[in-house]
C-alpha positions as CSV (number, residue, x, y, z in Angstrom):
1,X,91.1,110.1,106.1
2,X,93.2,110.1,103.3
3,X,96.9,110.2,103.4
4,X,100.5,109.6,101.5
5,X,103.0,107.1,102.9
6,X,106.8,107.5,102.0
7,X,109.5,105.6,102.1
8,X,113.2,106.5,103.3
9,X,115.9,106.0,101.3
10,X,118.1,106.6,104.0
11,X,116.6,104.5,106.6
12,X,115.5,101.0,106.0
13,X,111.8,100.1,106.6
14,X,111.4,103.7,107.7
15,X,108.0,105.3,106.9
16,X,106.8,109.0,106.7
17,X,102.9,109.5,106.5
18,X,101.4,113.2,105.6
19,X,98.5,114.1,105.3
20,X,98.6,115.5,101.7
21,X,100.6,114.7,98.7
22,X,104.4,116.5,99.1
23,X,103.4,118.2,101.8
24,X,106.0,118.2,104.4
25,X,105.2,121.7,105.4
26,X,104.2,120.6,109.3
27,X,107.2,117.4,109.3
28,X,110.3,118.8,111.2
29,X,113.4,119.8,109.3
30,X,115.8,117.7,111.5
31,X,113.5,114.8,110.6
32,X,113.4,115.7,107.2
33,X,117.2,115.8,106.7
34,X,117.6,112.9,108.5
35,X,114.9,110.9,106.4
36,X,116.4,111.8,103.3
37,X,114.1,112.5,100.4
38,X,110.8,110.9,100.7
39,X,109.9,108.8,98.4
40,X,105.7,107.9,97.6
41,X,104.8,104.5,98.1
42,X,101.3,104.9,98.1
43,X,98.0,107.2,99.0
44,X,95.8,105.2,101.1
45,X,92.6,105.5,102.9
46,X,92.9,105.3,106.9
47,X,90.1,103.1,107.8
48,X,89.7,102.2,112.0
49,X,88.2,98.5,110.3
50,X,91.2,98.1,108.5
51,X,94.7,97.5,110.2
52,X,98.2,99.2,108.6
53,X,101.2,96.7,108.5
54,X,102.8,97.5,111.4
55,X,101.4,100.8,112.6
56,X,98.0,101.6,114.7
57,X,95.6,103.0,112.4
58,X,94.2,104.6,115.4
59,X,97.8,106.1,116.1
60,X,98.4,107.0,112.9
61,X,95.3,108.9,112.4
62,X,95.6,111.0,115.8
63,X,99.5,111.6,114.4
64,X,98.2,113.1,111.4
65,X,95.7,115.4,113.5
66,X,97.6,116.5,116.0
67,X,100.7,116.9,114.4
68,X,100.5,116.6,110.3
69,X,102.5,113.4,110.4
70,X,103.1,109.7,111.6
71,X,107.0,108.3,111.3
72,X,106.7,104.5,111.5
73,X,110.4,103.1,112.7
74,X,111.2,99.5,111.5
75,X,110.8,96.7,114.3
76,X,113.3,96.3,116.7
77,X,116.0,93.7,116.2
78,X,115.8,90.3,118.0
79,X,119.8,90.2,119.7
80,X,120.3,86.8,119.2
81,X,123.0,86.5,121.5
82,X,120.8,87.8,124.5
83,X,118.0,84.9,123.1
84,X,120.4,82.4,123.2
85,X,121.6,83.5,127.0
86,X,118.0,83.4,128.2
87,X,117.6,79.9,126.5
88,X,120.5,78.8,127.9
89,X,119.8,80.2,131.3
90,X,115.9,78.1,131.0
91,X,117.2,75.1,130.1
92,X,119.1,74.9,133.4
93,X,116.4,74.6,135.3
């Protein structure tokens, strides 16, 4: 399955995939306007033996069938302070 991968310039590490080239035709327009203009990083194969960066192929795939796109959202932030509580909390022990 081949398919185009944008970028946000709105969003860091924010990532649109669509089936075909500037085809944003099935992507929401609340999700359009709120990932700003798209723009192409690259047109890649989806191959199940070969894993994305951070997405599922296998997710990203069924995304694009059932609905015409895949938005991949950046990792969540580690809270440091919370990481720091829970070592502080272990080391009491």
């Amino acid at each position: 399955m081949l398919c185009a991968v944008y970028k946000s310039r709105k969003k860091a590490e924010t990532y649109l995939f669509v089936e075909r080239r500037e085809d944003f035709s099935r992507v929401p327009e609340i999700l359009m306007t709120t990932f700003g203009r798209p723009e192409l990083v690259l047109m890649t194969k989806l191959d199940l033996t070969k894993p994305l960066g951070l997405a599922d192929v296998n997710k990203v795939m069924a995304a694009l069938n059932q609905q015409g796109f895949y938005l991949q959202l950046p990792p969540p932030t580690e809270n440091l302070l919370v990481q720091h509580k829970v070592n502080l909390a272990l080391g009491d022990r």
